[in-house]
C-alpha positions in Angstrom: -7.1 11.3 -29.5 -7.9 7.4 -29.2 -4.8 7.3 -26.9 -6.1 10.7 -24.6 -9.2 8.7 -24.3 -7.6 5.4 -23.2 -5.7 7.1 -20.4 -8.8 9.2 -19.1 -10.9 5.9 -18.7 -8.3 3.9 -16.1 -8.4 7.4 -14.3 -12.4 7.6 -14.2 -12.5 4.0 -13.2 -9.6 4.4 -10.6 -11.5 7.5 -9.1 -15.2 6.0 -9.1 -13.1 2.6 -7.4 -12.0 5.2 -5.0 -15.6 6.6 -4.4 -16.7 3.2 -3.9 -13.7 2.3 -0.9 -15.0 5.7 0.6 -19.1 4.5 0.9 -18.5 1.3 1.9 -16.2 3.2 4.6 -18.8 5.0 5.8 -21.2 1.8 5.4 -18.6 -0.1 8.0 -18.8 2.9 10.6 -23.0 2.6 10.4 -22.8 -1.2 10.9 -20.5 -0.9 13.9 -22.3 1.7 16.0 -26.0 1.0 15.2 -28.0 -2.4 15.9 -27.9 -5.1 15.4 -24.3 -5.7 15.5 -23.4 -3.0 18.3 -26.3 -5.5 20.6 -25.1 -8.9 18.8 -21.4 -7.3 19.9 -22.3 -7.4 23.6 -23.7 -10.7 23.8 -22.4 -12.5 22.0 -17.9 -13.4 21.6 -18.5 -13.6 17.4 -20.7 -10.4 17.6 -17.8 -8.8 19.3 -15.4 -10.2 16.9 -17.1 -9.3 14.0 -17.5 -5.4 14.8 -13.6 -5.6 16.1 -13.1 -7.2 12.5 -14.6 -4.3 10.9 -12.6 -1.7 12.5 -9.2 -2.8 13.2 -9.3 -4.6 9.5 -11.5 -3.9 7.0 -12.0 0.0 8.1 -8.7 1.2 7.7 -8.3 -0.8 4.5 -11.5 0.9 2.7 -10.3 4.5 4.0 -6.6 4.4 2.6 -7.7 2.8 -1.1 -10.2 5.4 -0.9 -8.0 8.1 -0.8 -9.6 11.0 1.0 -6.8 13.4 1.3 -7.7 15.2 -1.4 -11.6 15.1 -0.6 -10.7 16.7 2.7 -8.5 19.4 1.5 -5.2 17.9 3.0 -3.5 17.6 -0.5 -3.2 19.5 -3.5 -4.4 18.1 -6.7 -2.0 17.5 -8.3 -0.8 20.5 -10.4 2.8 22.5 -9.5 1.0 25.8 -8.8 -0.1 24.4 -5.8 1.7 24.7 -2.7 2.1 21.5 -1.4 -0.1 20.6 1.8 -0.1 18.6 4.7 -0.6 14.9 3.0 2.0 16.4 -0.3 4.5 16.7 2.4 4.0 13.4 4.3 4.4 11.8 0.8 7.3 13.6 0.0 8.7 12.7 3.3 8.0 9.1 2.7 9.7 9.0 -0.6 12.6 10.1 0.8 12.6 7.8 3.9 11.9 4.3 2.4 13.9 2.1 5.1 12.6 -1.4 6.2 12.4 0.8 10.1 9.9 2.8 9.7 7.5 0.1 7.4 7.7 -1.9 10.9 7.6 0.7 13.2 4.1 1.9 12.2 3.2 -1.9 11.4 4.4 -3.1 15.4 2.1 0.5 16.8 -0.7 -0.9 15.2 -0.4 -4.3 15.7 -0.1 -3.4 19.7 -2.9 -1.5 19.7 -4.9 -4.7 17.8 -3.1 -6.8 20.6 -4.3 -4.0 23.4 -8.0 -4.1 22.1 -8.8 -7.4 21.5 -7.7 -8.3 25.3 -9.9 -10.2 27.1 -10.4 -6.7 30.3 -10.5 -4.3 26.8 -14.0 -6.6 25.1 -15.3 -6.1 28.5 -15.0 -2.6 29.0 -16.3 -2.4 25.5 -18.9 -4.2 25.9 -20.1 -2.6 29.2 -19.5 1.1 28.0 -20.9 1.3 24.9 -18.7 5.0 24.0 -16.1 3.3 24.3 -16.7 1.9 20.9 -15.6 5.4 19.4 -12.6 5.4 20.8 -11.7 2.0 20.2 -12.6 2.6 16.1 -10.7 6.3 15.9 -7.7 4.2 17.5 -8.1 1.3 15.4 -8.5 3.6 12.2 -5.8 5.9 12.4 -3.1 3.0 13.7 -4.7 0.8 10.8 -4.0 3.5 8.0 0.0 3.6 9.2 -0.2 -0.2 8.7 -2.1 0.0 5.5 -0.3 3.3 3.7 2.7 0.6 4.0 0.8 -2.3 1.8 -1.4 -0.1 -0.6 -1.0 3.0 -2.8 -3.7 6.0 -1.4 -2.9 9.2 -3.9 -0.6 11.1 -3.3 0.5 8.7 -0.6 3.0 5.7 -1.8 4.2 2.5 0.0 8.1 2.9 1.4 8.6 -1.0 -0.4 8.4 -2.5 -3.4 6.5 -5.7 -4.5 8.4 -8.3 -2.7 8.9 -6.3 0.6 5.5 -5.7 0.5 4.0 -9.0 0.0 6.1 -10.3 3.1 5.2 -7.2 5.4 1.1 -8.3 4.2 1.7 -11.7 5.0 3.7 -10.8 8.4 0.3 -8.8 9.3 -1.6 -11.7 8.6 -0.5 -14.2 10.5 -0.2 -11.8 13.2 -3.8 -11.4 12.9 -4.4 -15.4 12.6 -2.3 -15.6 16.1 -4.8 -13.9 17.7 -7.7 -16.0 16.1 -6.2 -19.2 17.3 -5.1 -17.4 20.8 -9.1 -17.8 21.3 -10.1 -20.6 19.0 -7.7 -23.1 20.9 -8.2 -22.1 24.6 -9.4 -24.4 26.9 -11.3 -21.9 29.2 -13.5 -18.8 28.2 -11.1 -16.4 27.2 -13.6 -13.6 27.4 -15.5 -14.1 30.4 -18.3 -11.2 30.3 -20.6 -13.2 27.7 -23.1 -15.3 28.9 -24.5 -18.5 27.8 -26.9 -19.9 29.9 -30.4 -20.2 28.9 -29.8 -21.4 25.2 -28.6 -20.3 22.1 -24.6 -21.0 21.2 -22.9 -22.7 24.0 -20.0 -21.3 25.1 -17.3 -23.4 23.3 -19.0 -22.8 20.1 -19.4 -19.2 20.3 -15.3 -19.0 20.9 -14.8 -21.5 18.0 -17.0 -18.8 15.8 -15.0 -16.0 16.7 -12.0 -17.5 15.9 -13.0 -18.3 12.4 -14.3 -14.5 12.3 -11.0 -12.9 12.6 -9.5 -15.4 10.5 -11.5 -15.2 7.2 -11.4 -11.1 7.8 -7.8 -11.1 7.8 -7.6 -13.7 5.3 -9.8 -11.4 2.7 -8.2 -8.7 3.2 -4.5 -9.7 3.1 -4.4 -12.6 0.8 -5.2 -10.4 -2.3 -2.1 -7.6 -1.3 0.4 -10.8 -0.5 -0.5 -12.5 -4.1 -0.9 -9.2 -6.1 2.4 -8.0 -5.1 3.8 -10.9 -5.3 2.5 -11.5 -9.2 3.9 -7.7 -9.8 7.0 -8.4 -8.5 7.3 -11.7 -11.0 6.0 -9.9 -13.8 8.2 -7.4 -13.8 11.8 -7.5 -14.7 13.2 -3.7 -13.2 14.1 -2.9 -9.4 10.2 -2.5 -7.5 11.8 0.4 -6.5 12.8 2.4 -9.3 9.8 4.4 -9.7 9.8 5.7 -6.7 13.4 6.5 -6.5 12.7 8.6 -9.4 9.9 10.0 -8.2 11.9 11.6 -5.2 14.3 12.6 -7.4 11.7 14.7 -9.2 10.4 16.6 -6.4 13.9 17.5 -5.7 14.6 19.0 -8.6 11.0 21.1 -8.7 11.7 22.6 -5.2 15.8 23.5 -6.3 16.5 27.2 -7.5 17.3 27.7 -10.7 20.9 28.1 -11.4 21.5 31.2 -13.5 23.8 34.2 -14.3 21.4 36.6 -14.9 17.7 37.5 -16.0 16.9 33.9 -16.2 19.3 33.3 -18.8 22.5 30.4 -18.2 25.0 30.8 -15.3 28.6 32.7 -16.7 31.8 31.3 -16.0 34.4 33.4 -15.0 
């Protein structure tokens, strides 16, 4: 009984976690399109940087811990009865398709489209066009969870890697993310040339130097914790990373194989 208990309570905890990740989702979606930040984002270059921080970052972060698939209907809960739905599928697939390609394949798409929006003509147009927000967070989101479905576990969904593999692929993302940050922090001109300073307030140097360090500490929260707590699993631990998982796809082979027999359910005959 004690021991029932003490595996129900991780669950309960893992699930209100969950809840949690899926509110402050939401939370990030009011802050981005409502003032003040959606004004502060088209005035000023750490405005801009903060609301792209949000949505090509921490967004996509909050939505795959939270786990929404089953929320939404697009998996099963868990039980064999079930025929297995949209998201059981993708997971399955993923089990069984674990090479280092596709991990950077959907970590490069989204790192282009990061690249793409945080172009000086792109902060612009967002900035002139206010819509185009929406478009800019639904391509940020659903690039970002590709990325982020690599580096953290979102039920039923499981990273391709293990530990190791993943710690390196956080840390790649990272400093991808910190390239950018000094891409604007070190230029010697205004990189973004639609916000103006004159007439007091930040000058313009300072302003660039603060979005910078935006983009920076974002990245920094949100990927040092998956680089270290990988990394510490993967010392901990003395068995392949990968073994679980491997075993796991062998599993749901064996549910969807026929049963071999001879008869009425009984054992197959030899001849």
């Amino acid at each position: 009984m004690n021991n029932g208990a003490a595996l129900v309570r991780p669950r309960e905890q893992a699930a209100r976690w969950r809840l949690w990740c899926l509110l402050g989702a939401v939370v990030v979606v009011l802050l981005v399109l409502v003032p003040p930040l959606s004004r502060l984002a088209r005035d000023s270059e750490y405005g801009a940087a903060i609301q792209f921080s949000l949505l090509a970052i921490v967004l996509p972060a909050l939505v795959t811990v939270g786990a929404p698939w089953r929320l939404l209907g697009l998996a099963g809960q868990g039980s064999p009865a079930m025929p297995p739905r949209v998201v059981d599928r993708v997971a399955d697939h993923r089990r069984r398709h674990r090479e280092l390609a596709w991990s950077l394949a959907f970590i490069a798409a989204d790192l282009c489209v990061v690249v793409a929006w945080h172009a000086p003509g792109a902060v612009a147009a967002v900035a002139q066009h206010g819509w185009l927000v929406s478009l800019e967070g639904t391509s940020l989101l659903v690039l970002g969870l590709g990325l982020w479905l690599e580096l953290a576990t979102s039920p039923p969904l499981v990273p391709r890697s293990g530990y190791l593999r993943r710690a390196v692929l956080a840390a790649f993302v990272m400093w991808a993310f910190w390239i950018l940050a000094y891409v604007v922090g070190l230029s010697n001109h205004d990189f973004y040339r639609n916000f103006h300073h004159a007439g007091g307030g930040l000058s313009a140097a300072a302003d660039q130097q603060i979005a910078s360090a935006v983009l920076w500490f974002f990245a920094a929260m949100a990927f040092v914790p998956v680089i270290f707590w990988n990394a510490l699993q993967w010392l901990k631990t003395d068995e392949d990373p990968d073994t679980e998982l491997l075993a796991l796809a062998r599993a749901e082979r064996r549910r969807r194989m026929p049963p071999a027999s001879g008869g009425r359910g009984g054992p197959a005959q030899t001849p």
